[in-house]
N, C-alpha and C positions, 0 to 999 in steps of 0.2 A: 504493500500500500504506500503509494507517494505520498510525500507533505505537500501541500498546497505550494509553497515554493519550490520544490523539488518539479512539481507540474509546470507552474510559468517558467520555471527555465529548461525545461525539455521543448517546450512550446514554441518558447523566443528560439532556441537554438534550430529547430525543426523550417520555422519560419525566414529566420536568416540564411538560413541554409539551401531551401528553395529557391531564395532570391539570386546568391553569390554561393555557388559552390566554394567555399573556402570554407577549414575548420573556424571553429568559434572561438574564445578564448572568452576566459572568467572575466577581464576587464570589461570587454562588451557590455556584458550580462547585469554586472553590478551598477554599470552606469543607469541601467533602465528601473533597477530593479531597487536603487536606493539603499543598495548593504555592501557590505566590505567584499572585494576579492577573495580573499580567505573565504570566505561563507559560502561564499559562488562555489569556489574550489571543491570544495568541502562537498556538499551537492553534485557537480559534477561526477567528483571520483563514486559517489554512490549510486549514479544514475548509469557509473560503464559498470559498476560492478553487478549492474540490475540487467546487464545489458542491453540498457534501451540507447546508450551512446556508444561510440570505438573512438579511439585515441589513434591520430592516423601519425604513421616514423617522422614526418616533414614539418610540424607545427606543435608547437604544448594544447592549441584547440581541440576540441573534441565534433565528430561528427554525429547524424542520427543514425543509429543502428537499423537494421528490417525489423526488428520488435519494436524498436522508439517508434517509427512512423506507424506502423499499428497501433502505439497504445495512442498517438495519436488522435488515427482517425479514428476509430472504436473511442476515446471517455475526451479528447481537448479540442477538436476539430469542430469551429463555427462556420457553417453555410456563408461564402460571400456571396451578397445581393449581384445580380448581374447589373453592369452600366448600361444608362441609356441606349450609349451608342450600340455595343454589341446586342443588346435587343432588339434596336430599329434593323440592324444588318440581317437577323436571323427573323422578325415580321414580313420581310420583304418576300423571303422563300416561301414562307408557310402563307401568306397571303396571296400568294399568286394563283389563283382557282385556274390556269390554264396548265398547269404540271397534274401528272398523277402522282398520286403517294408515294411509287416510289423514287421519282426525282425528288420530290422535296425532302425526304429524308435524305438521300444521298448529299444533296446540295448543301442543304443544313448542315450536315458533317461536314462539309467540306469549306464551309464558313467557319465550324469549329477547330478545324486545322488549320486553317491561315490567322483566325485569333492566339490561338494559345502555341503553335509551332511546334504541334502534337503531331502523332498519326492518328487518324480513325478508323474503323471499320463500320460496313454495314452488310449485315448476314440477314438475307429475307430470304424468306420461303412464304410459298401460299399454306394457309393451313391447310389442315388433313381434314377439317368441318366443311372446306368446300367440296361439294359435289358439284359434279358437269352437266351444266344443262343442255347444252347442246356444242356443236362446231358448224361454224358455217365458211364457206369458201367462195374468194372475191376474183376470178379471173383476171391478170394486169394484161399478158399478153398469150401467145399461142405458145409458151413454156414455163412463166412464171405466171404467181398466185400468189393469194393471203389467205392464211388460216387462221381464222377469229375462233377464238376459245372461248366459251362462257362459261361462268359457275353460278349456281343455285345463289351465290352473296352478291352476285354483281359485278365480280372482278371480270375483270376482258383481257383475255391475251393475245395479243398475233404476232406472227411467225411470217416470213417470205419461205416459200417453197421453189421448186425446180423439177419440171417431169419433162422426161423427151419421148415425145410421142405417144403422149397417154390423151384419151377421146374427154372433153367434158362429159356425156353420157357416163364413163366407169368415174371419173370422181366423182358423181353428183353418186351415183350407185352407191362408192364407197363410204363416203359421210352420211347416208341415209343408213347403212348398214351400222356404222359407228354411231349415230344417234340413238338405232332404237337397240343396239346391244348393250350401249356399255352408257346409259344416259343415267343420270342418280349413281352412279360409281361415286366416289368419295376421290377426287385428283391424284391424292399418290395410288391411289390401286389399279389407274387408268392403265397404263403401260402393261399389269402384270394381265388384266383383263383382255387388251389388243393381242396378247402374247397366245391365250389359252381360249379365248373365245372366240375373236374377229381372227385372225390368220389360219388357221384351221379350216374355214369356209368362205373364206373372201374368194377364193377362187373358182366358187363356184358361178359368181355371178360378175367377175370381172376379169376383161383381158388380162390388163398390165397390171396383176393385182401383185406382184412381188415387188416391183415399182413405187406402189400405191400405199401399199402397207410398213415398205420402209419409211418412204417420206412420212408419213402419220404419226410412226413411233416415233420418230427422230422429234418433231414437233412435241409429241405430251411428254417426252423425256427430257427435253430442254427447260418446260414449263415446270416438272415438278421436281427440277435438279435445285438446290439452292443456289442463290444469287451474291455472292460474293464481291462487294468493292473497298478498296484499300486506298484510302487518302492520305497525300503527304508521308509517303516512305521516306522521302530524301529530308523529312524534318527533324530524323534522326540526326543524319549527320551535322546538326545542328547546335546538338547537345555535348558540352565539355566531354562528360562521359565516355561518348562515344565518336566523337572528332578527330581524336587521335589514336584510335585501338583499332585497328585494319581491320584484327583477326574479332572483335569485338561486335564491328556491325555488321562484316559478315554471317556472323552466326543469328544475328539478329533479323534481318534480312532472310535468310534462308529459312526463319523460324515463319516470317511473315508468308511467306511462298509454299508453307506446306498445309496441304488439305486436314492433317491430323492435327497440329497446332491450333489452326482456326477454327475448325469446326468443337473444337475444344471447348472456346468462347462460349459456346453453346449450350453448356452443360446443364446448369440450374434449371430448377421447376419453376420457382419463383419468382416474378416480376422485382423484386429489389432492388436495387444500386449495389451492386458487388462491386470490393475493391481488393486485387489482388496484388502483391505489393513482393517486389523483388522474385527469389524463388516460386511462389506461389502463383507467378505469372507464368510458368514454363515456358517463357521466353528466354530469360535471360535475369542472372542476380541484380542487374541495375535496372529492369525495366516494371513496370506497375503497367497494370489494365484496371479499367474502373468500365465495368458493362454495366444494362440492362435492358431485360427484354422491353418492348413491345406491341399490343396488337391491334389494328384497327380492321374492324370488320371481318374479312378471311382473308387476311394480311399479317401476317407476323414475322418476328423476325428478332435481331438482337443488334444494340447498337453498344460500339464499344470504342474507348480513347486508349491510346497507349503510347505511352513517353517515360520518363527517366524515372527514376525510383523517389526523385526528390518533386518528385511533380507538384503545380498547383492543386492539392487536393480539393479545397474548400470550393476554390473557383471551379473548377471540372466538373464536381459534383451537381452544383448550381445547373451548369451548362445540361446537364444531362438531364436533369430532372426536369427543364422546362422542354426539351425539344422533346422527351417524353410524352409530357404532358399537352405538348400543342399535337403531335401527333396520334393522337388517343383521344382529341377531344370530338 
């Protein structure tokens, strides 16, 4: 159990330390805090021996350990109010009714990467609650096409297609066939349903149906693949951290580019604010993720920030919580 002092100087040093990566030193501290260097000291040496600080070979200052910024953000971390300005920036996206949901989210992220000189992610999937109400098919020319997807929620998907020498008559055959077999499906079971229901007998009543039925899958497997984007990679290299360690943001990098890592992000049930902080990010010992899901309508998905371990927590938080909530509303 910390003393009330023991907290405001884990807090200031955690604080000053986000700001300037530099160790801290007891004189600092005492100035703000109105007691002697000794006292500070004193505190200090019981706050590494708690190990919520490390004592780094190059300075007598002390930095925050991966347990200090957890204790942190879990019992000393206050929510900062978002500024005007970064909220006009991010009203602009969410107000604009001629994007779909999923640009504004992606955009939004990507206004919170250029504010805070973070990376983002944004992992959407359509839920598993939408069923398929129908597909229907837009002829552009005498080879290509659009294939409009609909769900029972309203969501709309299309796709550019490609068939050489297939008749309008067998596509209009096909998607009548695909309507009335596989309509009320639930979207991720589309695919396994064209697999075991519709291919099996499409060729009974279509030419080009090997043609027909690939292009088809290729389409509800694209739809019900998750949707992956990654903003501000290179705002890594941005960071003291990670600006001068080659071997450092390569690994970090290569962490960002693997489908097991990110879909990782993904993990929780729970709609929360999770913040994962150094190791516990499996990224990387210097790197923090601070996600949360969420869902609008048969739209879901998980948005998440991820930057140094000394990260803005209060301010991220904040950021996440309102584009949340505008997205959800």
């Amino acid at each position: 159990m910390l003393t009330e002092r023991q907290e405001k100087i884990l807090k200031l040093i955690i604080e000053k330390y986000i700001k300037e990566p530099i160790p801290v030193g007891s004189k600092v501290i005492s100035k703000v805090l109105k007691c002697s260097s000794a006292t500070v000291r004193n505190d200090m040496g019981e706050l590494e021996n708690l190990g919520l600080l490390e004592k780094t070979h190059t300075s007598s200052g002390r930095i925050p350990s991966e347990a200090g910024y957890r204790y942190y953000v879990d019992n000393l971390m206050e929510l900062k109010k978002m500024n005007a300005e970064d909220m006009l920036k991010l009203q602009i996206v969410f107000k604009n009714q001629q994007l779909a949901l999923s640009d504004v989210i992606t955009k939004s992220l990507q206004v919170i990467s250029d504010m805070t000189n973070y990376t983002t992610v944004v992992l959407g999937s359509t839920s598993h609650e939408n069923l398929l109400k129908q597909i229907e098919v837009i002829p552009i020319d005498d080879v290509s096409m659009i294939v409009i997807i609909v769900t029972d929620k309203g969501h709309v998907e299309h796709k550019n297609i490609k068939l050489q020498e297939v008749s309008l008559e067998d596509v209009k055959k096909t998607v009548g066939l695909i309507n009335n077999l596989i309509s009320g499906t639930p979207i991720d079971e589309v695919s396994s349903k064209l697999e075991f229901e519709v291919k099996p007998i499409i060729g009974k009543y279509v030419k080009q149906h090997e043609q027909l039925y690939n292009a088809f899958y290729h389409v509800f497997s694209d739809f019900t693949n998750q949707e992956v984007n990654i903003m501000g990679r290179s705002k890594m290299l941005e960071q003291p951290e990670f600006s001068t360690n080659i071997d450092k943001i390569k690994n970090v990098f290569n962490k960002l580019e693997s489908p097991e890592i990110i879909n990782n992000i993904t993990e929780d049930d729970d709609n929360n604010i999770k913040v994962y902080i150094g190791d516990e990010s499996n990224i990387d010992s210097d790197v923090t993720v601070i996600k949360t899901k969420y869902k609008n309508g048969g739209e879901e998905g998980t948005i998440a920030i991820i930057g140094p371990k000394r990260m803005e927590y209060d301010r991220v938080v904040s950021m996440l919580e309102y584009i949340k909530e505008n997205i959800e509303r």
